[in-house]
C-alpha positions in Angstrom: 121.3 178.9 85.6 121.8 176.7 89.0 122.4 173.4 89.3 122.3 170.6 91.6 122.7 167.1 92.7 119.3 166.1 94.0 118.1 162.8 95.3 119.3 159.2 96.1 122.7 160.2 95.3 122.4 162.6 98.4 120.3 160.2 100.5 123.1 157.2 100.1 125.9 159.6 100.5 124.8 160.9 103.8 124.4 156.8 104.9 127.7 155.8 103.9 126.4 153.6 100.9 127.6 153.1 97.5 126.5 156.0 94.7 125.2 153.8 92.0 124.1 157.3 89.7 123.8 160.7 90.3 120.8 162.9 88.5 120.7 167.0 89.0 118.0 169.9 88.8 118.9 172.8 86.7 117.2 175.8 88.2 116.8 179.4 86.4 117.0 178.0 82.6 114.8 176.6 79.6 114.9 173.9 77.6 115.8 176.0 74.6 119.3 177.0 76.9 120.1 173.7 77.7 119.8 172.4 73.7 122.4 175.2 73.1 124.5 174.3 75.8 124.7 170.4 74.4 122.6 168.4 76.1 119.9 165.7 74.5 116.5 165.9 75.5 115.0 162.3 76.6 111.7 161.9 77.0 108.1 163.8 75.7 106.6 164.0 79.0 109.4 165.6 81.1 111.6 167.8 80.2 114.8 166.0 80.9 118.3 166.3 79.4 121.6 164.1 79.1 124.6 165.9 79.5 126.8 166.1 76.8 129.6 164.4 78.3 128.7 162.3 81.6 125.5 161.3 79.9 123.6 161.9 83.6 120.2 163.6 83.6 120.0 166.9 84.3 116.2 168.0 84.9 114.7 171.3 84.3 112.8 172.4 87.9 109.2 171.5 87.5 105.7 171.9 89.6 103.0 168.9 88.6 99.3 169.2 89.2 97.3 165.7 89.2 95.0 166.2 86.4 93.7 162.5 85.4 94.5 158.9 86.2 97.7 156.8 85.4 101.2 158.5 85.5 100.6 160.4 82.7 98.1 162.5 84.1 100.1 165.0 85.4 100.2 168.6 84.2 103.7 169.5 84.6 105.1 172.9 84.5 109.0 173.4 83.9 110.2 177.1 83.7 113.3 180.0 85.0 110.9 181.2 87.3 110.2 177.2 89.3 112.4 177.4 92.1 114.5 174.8 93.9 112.1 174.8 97.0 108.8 174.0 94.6 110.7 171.4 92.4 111.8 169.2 95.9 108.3 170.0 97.1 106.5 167.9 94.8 109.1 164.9 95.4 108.0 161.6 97.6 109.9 161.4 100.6 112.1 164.1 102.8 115.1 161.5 102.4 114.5 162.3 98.8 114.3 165.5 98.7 117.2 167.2 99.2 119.8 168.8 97.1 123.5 169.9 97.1 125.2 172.8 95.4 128.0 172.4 93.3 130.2 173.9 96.2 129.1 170.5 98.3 126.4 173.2 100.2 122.9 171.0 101.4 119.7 172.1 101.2 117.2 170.2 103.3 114.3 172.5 103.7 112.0 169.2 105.0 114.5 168.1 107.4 115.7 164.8 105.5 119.0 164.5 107.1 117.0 164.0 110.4 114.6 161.5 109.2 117.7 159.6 107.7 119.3 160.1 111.0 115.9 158.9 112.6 115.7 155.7 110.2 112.1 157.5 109.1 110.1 157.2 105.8 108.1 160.2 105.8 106.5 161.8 102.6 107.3 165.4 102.1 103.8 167.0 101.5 100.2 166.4 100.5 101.5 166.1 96.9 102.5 162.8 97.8 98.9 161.2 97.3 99.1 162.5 93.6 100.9 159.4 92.6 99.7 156.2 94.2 103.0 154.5 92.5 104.1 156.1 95.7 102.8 153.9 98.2 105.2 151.0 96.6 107.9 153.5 96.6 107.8 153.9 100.4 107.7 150.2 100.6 110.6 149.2 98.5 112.3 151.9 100.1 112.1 150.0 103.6 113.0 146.9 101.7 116.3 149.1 100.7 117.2 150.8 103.5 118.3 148.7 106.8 116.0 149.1 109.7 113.6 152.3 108.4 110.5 153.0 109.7 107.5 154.7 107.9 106.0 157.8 109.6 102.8 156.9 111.0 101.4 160.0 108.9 102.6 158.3 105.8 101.0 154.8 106.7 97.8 156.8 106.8 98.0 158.8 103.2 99.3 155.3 101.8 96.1 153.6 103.6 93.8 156.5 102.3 95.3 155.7 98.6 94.6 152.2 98.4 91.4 152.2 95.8 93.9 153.9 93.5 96.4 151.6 93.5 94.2 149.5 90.5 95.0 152.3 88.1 98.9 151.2 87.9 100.6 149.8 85.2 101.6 146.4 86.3 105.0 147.1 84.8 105.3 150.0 87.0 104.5 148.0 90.0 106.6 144.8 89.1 109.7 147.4 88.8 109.4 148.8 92.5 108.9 145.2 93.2 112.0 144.0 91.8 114.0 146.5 93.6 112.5 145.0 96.7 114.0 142.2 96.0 117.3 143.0 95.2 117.1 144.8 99.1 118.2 143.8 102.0 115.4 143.3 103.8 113.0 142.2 101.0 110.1 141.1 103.6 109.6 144.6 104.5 108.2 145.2 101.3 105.2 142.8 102.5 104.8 144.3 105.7 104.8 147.9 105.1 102.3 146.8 102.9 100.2 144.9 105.2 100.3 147.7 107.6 98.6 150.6 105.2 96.3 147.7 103.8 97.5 147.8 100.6 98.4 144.4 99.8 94.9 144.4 97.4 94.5 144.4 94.2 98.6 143.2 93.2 99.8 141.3 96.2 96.8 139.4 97.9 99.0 136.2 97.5 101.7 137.3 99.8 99.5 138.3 103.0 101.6 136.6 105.5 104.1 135.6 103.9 107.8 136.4 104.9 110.3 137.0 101.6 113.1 135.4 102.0 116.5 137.2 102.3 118.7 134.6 102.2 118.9 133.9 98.6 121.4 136.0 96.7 119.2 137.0 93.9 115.9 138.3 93.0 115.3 135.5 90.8 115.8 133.2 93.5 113.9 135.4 96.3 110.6 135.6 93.9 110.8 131.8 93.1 110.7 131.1 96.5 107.6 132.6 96.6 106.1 129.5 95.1 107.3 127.3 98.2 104.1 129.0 100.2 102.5 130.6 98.0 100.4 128.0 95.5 98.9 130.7 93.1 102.1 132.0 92.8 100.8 132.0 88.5 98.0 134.1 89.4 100.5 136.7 90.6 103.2 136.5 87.8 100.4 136.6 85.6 99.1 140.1 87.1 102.5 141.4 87.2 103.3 140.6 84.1 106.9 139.1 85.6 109.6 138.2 83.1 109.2 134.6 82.0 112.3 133.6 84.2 110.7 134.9 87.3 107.3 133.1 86.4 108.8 130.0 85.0 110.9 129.4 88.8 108.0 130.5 91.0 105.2 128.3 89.3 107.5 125.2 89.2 109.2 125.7 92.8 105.1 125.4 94.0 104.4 122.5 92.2 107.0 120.4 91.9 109.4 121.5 94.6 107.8 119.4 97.3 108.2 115.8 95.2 111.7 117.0 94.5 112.5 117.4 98.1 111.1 114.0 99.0 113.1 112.8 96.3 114.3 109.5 98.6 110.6 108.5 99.0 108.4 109.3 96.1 107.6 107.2 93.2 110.5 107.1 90.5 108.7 107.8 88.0 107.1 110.4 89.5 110.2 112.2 90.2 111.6 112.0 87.1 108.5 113.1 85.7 109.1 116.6 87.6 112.7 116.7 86.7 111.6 116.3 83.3 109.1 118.8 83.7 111.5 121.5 84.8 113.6 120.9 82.0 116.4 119.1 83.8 117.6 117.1 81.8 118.4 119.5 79.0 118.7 122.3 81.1 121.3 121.4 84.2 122.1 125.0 84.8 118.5 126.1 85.6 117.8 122.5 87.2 120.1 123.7 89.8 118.6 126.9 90.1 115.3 125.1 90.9 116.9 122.4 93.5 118.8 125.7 95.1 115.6 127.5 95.9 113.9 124.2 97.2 116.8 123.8 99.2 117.4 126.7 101.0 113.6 127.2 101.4 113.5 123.9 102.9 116.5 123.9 104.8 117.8 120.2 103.3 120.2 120.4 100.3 119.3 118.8 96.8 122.9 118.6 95.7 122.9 114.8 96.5 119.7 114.8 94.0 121.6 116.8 91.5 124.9 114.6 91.7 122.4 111.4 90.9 120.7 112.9 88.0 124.1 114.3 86.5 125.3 110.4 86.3 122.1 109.2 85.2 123.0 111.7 82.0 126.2 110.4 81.7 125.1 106.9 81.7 122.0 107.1 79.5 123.0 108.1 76.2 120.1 108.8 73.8 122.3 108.6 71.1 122.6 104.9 71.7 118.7 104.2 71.8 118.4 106.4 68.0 121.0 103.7 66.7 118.5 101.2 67.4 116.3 102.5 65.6 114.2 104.2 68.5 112.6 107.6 67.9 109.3 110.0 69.0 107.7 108.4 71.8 109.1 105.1 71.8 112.3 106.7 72.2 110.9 109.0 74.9 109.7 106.1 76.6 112.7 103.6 76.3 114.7 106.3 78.0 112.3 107.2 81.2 112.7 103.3 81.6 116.6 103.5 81.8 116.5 106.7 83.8 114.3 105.2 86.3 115.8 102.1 86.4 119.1 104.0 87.2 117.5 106.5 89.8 116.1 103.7 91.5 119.8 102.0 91.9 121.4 104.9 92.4 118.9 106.2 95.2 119.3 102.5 96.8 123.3 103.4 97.2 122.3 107.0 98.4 120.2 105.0 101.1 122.5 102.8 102.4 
């Protein structure tokens, strides 16, 4: 039984980047001698283990065979005889498909290390069209790694795949997205995928559009989204995007322009946007909201936030329910306080 490290632990070794996990491919063994040795299968589909102790996975060497639609239809093949060679030959990419011994000895029979040395996406067989999950792979992967480049080889297999991209899960696709966000150059995500056409069926929305790295979280890089991207709730919706995601994008596109005009609009209008993000109630995420419009928009809303924070201290609910007020007569009593406070306050702003 051989094992070794295999993967993105490799990949972001040889770059000089931070090892976040480590997973390994047990070579020459069976399921049965792993059990005995102490590890904890995971998983029906592949057969993958936990080590006893470290808790990283430790997979048995595989082949697949594409055999039906979705990621499931795979028929995979795990046994002593699958050697290291076939295992990495069925992976994505050649900057992903290398391995170390346990004596620190590489094995790179596609000639990763020079495509990482070359800044170069480039799938490692024909296997790669097996999986179209793959073509957001390659482009989160440029979203990940500084200044790559996908192999013009790649860009066609990824363009060739497109009409299989529909059968995804849009939990599996939302995932790769994610990552793309958390990247450093999240826009490359777009434009890798404009380049192999792929943008259709889950991202027709963003064609064009530039994600925006300056935001430090992917929270705050989808909501942005919504600054030029109206349907933005068409595209949560498809994705199926945690409510958080949805919640920021949908009310950075329709309420982050009155917000930013906050010295001109309509009172009344304005505080019927702060109202509908929750603002009141919810300062914390008001602030996520007005950060997003900011640095979208280049123009700060913290002079908006520091107004709306003394309105709340100055108009006290609690006050109006001694009189008596409640429902929408209270409701009411207090957007006419607030706005007659905005509008004072704003006036001081101005001047």
């Amino acid at each position: 039984m051989d094992v070794y490290l295999v993967g993105g632990a490799i990949r972001d070794a040889l770059l000089g980047l931070k090892v976040c996990e480590r997973d390994w491919v047990v070579v020459g063994a069976t399921a049965d001698d792993l059990l005995r040795e102490g590890y904890r299968q995971v998983g029906r589909d592949f057969p993958v283990f936990l080590h006893p102790e470290t808790r990283e996975e430790y997979a048995l060497a595989r082949t697949e065979r594409k055999t039906g639609s979705g990621h499931t239809g795979f028929d995979v093949h795990a046994g002593p005889e699958v050697t290291l060679h076939e295992d990495l030959l069925r992976r994505d990419l050649t900057v992903n498909a290398m391995a170390q011994d346990l004596t620190g000895n590489l094995i790179d029979p596609f000639d990763g290390r020079q495509d990482l040395a070359d800044r170069c996406l480039r799938h490692v067989s024909d296997a790669f069209r097996e999986d179209p999950l793959r073509v957001f792979r390659v482009a989160r992967f440029a979203a990940q790694l500084q200044d790559f480049t996908v192999h013009p080889d790649t860009v066609v297999f990824m363009t060739a795949m497109a009409g299989e991209l529909s059968e995804l899960a849009p939990e599996r696709v939302w995932r790769e997205f994610n990552k793309a966000l958390v990247g450093s150059a999240p826009a490359r995500f777009v434009e890798v995928l404009e380049d192999a056409r792929c943008l259709t069926p889950w991202f027709p929305e963003l064609r064009g559009v530039s994600l925006n790295p300056g935001l430090a979280t992917p929270l705050a890089r989808y909501g942005a989204i919504g600054w030029t991207v109206p349907a933005i709730d068409e595209l949560s919706l498809r994705l199926k995007v945690p409510n958080d995601f949805a919640r920021l994008g949908g009310q950075v596109a329709r309420f982050g322009r009155s917000l930013l005009d906050w010295r001109r609009v309509d009172a009344a209008a304005l505080l019927r946007a702060v109202r509908s993000i929750n603002g009141w109630r919810n300062p914390e995420w008001r602030r996520q909201v007005f950060s997003v419009v900011g640095a979208v928009a280049g123009e700060s809303l913290d002079p908006l936030d520091q107004v709306l924070h003394r309105i709340d201290t100055e108009v006290d609910a609690e006050t109006f329910v001694a009189e008596g007020l409640q429902g929408a007569k209270l409701g009411k009593r207090l957007d006419a306080e607030r706005s007659k406070r905005f509008e004072k306050l704003r006036d001081t702003d101005r001047g």
